[in-house]
C-alpha positions in Angstrom: 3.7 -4.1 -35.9 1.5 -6.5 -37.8 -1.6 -8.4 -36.9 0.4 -11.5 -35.2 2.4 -9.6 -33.3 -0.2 -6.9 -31.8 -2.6 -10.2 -31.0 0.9 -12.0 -29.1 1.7 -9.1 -27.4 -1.9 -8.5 -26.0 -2.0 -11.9 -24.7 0.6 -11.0 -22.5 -0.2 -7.3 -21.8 -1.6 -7.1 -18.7 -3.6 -3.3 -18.4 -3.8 -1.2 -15.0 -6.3 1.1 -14.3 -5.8 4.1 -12.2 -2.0 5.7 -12.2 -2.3 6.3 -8.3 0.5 5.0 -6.3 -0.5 1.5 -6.6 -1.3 1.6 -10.1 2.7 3.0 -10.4 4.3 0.5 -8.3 2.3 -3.0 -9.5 2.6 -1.4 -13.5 6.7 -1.1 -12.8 7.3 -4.3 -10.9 6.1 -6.1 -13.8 7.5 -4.6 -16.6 10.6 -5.2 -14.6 9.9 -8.8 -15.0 9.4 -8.3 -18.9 5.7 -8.2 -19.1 4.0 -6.0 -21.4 2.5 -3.3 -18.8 -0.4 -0.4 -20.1 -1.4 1.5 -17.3 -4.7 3.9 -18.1 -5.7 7.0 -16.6 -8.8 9.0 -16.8 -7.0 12.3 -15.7 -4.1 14.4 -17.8 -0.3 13.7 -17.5 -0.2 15.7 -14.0 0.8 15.1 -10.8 -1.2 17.3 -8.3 0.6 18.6 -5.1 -3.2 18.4 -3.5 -2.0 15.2 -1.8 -4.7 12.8 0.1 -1.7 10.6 1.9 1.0 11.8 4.2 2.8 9.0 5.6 4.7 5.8 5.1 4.9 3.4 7.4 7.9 0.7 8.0 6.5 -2.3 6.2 5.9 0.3 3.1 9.4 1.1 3.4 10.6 -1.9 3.2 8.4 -2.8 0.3 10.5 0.5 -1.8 13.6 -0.1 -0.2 13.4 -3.5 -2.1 12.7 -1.3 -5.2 15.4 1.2 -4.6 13.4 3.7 -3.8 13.4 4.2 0.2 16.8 6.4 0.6 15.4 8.3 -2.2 11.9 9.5 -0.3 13.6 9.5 3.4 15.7 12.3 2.0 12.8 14.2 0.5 10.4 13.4 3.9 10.9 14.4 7.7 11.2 11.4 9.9 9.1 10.8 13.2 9.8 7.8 16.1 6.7 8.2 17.8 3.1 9.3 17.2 1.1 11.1 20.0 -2.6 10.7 19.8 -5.7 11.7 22.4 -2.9 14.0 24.4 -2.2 10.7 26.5 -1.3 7.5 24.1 2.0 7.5 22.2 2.5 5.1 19.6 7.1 4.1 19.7 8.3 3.4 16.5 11.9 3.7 17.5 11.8 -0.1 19.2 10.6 -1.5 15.9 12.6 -4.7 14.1 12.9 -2.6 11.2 15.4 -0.6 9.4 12.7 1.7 9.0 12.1 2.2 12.7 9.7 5.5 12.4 7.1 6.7 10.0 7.6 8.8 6.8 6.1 12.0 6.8 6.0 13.1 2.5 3.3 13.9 0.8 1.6 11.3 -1.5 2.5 13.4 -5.0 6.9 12.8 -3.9 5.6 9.2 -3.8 4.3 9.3 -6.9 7.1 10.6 -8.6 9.2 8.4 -8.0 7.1 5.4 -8.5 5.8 7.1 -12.0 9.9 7.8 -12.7 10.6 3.9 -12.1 7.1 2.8 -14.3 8.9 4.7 -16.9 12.5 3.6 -16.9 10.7 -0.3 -16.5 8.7 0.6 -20.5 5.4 1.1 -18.8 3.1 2.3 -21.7 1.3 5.1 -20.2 -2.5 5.9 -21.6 -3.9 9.3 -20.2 -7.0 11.1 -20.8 -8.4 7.7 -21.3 -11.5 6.8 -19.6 -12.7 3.0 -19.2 -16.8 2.7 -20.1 -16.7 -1.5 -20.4 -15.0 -4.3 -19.6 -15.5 -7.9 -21.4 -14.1 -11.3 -20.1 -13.7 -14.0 -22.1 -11.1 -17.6 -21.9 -8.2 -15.9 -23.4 -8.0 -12.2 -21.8 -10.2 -9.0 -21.0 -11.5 -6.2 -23.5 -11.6 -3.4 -22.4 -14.0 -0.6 -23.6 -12.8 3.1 -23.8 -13.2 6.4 -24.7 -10.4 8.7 -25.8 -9.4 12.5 -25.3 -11.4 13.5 -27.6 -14.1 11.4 -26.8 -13.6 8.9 -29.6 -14.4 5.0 -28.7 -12.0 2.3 -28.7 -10.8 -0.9 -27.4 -7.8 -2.0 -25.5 -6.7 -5.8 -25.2 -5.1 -7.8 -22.6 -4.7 -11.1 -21.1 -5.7 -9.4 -17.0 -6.9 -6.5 -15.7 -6.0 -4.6 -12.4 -8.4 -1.8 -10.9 -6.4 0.0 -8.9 -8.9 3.2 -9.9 -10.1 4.1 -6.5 -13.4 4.3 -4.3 -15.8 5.0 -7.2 -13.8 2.0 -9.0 -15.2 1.7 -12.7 -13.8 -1.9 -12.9 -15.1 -3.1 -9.7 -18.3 -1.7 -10.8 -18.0 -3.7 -14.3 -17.6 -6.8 -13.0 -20.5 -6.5 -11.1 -18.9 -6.4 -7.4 -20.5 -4.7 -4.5 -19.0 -2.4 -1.9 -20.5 -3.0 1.0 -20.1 -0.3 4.0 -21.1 3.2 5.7 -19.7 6.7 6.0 -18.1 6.3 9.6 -17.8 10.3 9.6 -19.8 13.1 7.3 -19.1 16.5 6.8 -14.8 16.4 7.2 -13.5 19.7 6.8 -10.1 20.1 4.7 -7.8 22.8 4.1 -4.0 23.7 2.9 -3.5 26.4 4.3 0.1 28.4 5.4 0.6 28.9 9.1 1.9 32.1 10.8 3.2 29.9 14.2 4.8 26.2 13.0 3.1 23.1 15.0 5.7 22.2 18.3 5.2 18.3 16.3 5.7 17.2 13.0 2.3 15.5 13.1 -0.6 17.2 15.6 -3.7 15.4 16.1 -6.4 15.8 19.1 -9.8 14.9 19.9 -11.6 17.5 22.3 -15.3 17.1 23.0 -17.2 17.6 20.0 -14.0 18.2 18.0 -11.3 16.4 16.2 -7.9 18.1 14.0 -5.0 17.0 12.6 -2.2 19.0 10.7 0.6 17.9 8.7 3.2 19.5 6.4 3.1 19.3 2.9 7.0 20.2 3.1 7.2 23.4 0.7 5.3 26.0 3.4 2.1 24.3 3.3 0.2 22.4 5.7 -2.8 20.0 5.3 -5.4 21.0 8.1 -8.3 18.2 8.2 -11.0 18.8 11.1 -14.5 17.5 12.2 -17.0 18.7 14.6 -19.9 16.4 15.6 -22.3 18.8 15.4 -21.9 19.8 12.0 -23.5 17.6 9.7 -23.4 19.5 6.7 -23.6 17.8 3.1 -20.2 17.7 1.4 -21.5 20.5 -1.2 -21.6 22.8 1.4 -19.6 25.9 1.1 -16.7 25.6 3.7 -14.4 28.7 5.0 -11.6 29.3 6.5 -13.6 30.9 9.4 -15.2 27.4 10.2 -11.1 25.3 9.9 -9.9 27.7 12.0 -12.3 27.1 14.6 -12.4 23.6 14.6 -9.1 23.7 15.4 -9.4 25.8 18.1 -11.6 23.2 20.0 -9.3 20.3 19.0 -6.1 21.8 19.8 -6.2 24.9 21.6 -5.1 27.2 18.8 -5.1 27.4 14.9 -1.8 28.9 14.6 -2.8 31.7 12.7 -3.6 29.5 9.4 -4.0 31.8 6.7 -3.5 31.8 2.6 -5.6 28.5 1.5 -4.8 26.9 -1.3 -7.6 24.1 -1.4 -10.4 23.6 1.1 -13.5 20.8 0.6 -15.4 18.5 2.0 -15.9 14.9 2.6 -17.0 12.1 4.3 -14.8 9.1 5.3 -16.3 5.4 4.3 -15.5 2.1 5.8 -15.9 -0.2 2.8 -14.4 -3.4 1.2 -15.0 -5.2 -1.9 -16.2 -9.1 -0.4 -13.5 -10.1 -3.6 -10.4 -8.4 -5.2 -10.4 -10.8 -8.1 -13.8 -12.2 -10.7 -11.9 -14.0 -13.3 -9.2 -12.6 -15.1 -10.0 -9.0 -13.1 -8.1 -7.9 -10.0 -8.9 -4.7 -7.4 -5.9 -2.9 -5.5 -6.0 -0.6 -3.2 -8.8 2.1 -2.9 -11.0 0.0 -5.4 -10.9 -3.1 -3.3 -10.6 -1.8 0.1 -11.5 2.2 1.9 -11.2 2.9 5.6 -11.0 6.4 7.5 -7.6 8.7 7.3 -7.0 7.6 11.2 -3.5 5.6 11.3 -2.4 6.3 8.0 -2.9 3.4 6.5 -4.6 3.9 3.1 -1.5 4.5 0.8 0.3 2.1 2.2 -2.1 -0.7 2.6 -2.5 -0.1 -1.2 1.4 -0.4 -2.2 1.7 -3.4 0.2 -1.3 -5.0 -2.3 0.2 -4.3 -4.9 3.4 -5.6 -3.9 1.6 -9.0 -3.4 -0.2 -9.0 -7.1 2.9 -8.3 -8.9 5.4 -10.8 -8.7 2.5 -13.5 -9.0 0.7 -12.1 -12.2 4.6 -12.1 -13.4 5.6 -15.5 -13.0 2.0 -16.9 -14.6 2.1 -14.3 -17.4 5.7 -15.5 -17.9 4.8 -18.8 -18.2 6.5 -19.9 -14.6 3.9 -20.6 -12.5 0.1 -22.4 -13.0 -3.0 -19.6 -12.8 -3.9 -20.8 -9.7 -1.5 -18.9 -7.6 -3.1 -16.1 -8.4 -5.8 -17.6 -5.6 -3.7 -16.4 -3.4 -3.9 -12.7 -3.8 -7.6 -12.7 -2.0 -6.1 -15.5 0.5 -3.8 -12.9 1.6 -4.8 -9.9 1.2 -8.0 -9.7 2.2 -7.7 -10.7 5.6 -5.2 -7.8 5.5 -7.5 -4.9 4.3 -10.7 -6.3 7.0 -7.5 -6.0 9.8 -6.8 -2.4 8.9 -10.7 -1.6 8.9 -10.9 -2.2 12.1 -7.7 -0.7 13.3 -8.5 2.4 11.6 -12.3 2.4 12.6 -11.2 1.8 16.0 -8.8 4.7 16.1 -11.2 7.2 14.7 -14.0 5.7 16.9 -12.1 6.4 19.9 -11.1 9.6 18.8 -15.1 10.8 18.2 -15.4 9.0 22.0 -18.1 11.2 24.2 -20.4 9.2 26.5 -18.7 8.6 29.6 -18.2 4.6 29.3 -16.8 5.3 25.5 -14.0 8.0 27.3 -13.6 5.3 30.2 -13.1 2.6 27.7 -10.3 5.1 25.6 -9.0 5.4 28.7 -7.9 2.1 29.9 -7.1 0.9 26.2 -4.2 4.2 26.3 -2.7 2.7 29.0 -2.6 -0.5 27.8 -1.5 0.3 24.2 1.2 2.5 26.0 2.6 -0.6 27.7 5.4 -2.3 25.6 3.4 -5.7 26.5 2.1 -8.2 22.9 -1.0 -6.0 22.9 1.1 -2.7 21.9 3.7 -4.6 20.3 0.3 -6.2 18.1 -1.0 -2.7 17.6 2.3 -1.0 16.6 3.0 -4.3 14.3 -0.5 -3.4 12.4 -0.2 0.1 12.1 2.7 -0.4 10.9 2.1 -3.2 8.5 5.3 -5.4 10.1 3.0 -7.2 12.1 1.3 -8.9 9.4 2.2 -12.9 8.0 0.0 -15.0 5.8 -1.0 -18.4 6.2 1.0 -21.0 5.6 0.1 -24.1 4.4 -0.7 -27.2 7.1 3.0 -29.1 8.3 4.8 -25.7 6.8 8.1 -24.7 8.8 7.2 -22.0 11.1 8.8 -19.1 9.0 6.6 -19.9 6.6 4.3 -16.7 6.1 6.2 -14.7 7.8 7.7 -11.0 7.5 11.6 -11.1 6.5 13.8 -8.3 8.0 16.2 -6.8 6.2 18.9 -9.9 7.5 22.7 -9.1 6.5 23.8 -11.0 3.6 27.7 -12.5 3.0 26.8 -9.9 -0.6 25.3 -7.2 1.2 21.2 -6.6 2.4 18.3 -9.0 2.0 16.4 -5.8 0.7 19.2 -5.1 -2.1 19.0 -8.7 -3.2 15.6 -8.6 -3.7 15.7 -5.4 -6.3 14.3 -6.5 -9.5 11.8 -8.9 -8.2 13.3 -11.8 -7.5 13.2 -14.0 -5.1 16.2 -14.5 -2.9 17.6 -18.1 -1.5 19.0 -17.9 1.5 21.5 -20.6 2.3 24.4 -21.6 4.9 27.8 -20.9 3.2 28.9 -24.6 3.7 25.7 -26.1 1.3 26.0 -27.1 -2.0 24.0 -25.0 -4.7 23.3 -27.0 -7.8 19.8 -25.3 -8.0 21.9 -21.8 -9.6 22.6 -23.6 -12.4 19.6 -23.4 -15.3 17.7 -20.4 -16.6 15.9 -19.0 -13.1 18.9 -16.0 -13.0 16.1 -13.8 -13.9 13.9 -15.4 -11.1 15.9 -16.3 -8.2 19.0 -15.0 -6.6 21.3 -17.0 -4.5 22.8 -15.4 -1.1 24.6 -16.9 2.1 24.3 -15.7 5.7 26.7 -13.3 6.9 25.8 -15.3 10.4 26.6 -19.2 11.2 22.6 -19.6 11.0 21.7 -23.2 9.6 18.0 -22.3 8.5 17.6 -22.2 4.6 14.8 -19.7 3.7 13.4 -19.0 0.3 11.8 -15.0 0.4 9.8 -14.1 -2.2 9.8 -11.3 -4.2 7.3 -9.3 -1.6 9.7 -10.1 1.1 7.6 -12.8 2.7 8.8 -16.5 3.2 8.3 -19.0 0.8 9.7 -22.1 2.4 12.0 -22.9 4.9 14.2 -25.9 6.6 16.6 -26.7 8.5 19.7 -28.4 7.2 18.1 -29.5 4.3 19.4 -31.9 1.1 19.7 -30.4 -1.9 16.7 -32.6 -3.4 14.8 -30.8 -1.0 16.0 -27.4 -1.7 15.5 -28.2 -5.4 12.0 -29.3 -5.2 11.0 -25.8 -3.2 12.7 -23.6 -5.9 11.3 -25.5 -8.6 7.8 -25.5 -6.4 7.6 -21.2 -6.0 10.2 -20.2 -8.9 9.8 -22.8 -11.5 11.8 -24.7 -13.7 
């Protein structure tokens, strides 16, 4: 490759930082869309079965199924309609308007082989061992400073950068943004351990007193235990053993079925913290760099694919030349508002769990029963657990759709979710309208699909499975001007 080309190619390249899930699935989605893609990772070329996440949720399914990759994990995972928390609330996931209608229990390393097999088929350059010690912005693109395996400096070029490097985010840190918060809980216990007697649910969680526990299964004999008692505010260095799991569990659930044979056990503390911007120039933050909340809910992973599943197809369409920079505005328009919701849901959550003066226990008390009624306030709750319940803002005088989720609506070709597979956007039209707008060069961009119903509505759903624009019955100048508005010319 000579000079001309290397400089072309790096003003196009657009470098990822951190090969965690969201790192994978942002680093594929656009290399899908042809843009040169070099994800970085401080750590060797290993997946570790010490997983942190357990769950998907519906809205993350969706998100993969769009990628191909939902069947895939649902056959590796163990399914689960409803989650039972505090003994008395019971979260339904079987009433949801999803074709995901339950959560996902796999651990987060089956994720991430399957989103590191896609980066690879897509020509993601992978860079391990490779940590990042500077960053430099300038008009054109980012340089990035780093140093090698063996230690040895060097630079890496590209015209944006994506942190998606976790809590103790180098790139946040090099651009200078804070991350404002507080440890919500210190001194969390962790083990994976094997169990002699097998948990009567898939997932077991329950707050007694002074003492919280929560098991899950890894899948392959081993279970993640994770535990805290309020009265044992220990630094995270502490030694921990199994002695001290074991009883923790005891208070929280009764028994500790016989947990025995850990593989891992450690310490941590659980933060509430969120970057007050996920993008300083040509520099992004995704998941655990822009946003951390506790473990309660599930939500972490997730929240970080669903970001991810914004960022993509808009850096795409500007590095390609389709679309003006500033759509890229719209990443912290949306998503923020999105990661300070899941704060608080979370936060809530493991606030009522740790619940112990008599009005906190009252208050737990009358929000189960209301949370276990199928009224808006469950059906609000469920939604943002689940991520489903989320829609950005649409612009003033926008059709109502406009913002909103899609469901995965039958097609006259098939699923909305199958149409959407290699990141395009999907028109959704009445059989009966005429389609000049499939002529041109957007084949690449934009897909064209009629309702398997009589339904009049046109929608355009972007790549993320959001809606783009919508009308009713309307002209094909109208129709043309949207496309060429969110696909471009």
């Amino acid at each position: 490759m000579n000079g001309k080309t290397r400089t072309a190619t790096a003003s196009r390249t657009v470098i990822i930082v951190g090969s965690g899930p969201t790192g994978l699935l942002l680093a594929a989605d656009l290399a899908t869309a042809g843009v040169p893609v070099t994800l970085v990772e401080k750590r060797p070329h290993k997946i570790s079965n010490l997983s942190r996440a357990f769950v998907l949720h519906a809205r993350t399914l969706e998100q993969l199924d769009a990628r191909g990759l939902a069947d895939e994990l649902e056959a590796r995972g163990r399914t689960l309609d409803r989650i039972r928390l505090f003994d008395r609330l019971t979260v339904e996931l079987d009433t949801l308007p999803s074709r995901f209608n339950h959560l996902l229990v796999i651990p987060q390393y089956e994720v991430e082989k399957a989103l590191t097999r896609r980066a690879v088929e897509a020509g993601v350059r992978f860079v391990y061992e490779t940590e990042v010690t500077g960053l430099r912005q300038d008009p054109d693109g980012v340089t990035l400073d780093v140093r090698g395996p063996g230690g040895e400096p060097g630079e890496l070029r590209g015209v944006y950068v994506v942190g998606t490097d976790g809590m103790r985010s180098v790139v946040r840190e090099a651009v200078g943004l804070p991350f404002p918060g507080r440890s919500v809980i210190r001194s969390v216990v962790l083990a994976d351990v094997r169990l002699a007697e097998e948990p009567e649910s898939l997932l077991t969680a329950d707050a007694v007193g002074d003492a919280f526990a929560f098991i899950a299964p890894f899948g392959d004999g081993y279970y993640r235990v994770i535990g805290w008692h309020r009265g044992r505010d220990v630094p995270d260095s502490e030694p921990l053993g199994l002695d001290e799991v074991k009883e923790i569990t005891r208070l929280s659930l009764g028994r500790d079925y016989g947990m025995h044979d850990a593989r891992w056990m450690s310490r941590f503390h659980s933060d509430e913290r969120q970057a007050p911007a996920y993008r300083v120039g040509r520099v992004f933050l995704a998941g655990d760099a822009a946003h951390v909340h506790t473990p309660a809910g599930g939500q972490g992973m997730n929240t970080g694919l669903q970001d991810a599943a914004n960022l993509g197809w808009k850096l795409a369409l500007v590095v390609n030349g389709h679309a003006a920079p500033a759509l890229l505005d719209t990443y912290q328009a949306e998503r923020h508002p999105v990661g300070r919701s899941v704060l608080r849901s979370s936060g809530g959550i493991v606030r009522l769990a740790m619940a112990k003066r008599p009005w906190t226990l009252a208050l737990r008390a009358a929000l189960t029963t209301v949370l276990n009624s199928v009224g808006p306030v469950g059906r609000k709750a469920v939604g943002q657990i689940t991520g489903i319940g989320y829609a950005y803002r649409a612009p003033r005088g926008s059709h109502a759709l406009v913002g909103t989720r899609v469901p995965d609506v039958a097609l006259r070709g098939g699923r909305l979710y199958e149409a959407l597979r290699g990141g395009r956007f999907v028109l959704v039209t009445p059989g009966s309208a005429p389609r000049p707008y499939e002529a041109g060069n957007r084949k690449d961009r934009l897909v064209v699909e009629d309702w398997a119903s009589d339904r009049r509505t046109t929608l355009l759903v972007r790549p993320d499975g959001y809606v783009a624009w919508a009308a009713e019955n309307p002209d094909e100048q109208a129709v043309e001007a949207a496309v060429t508005a969110a696909v471009g010319d």
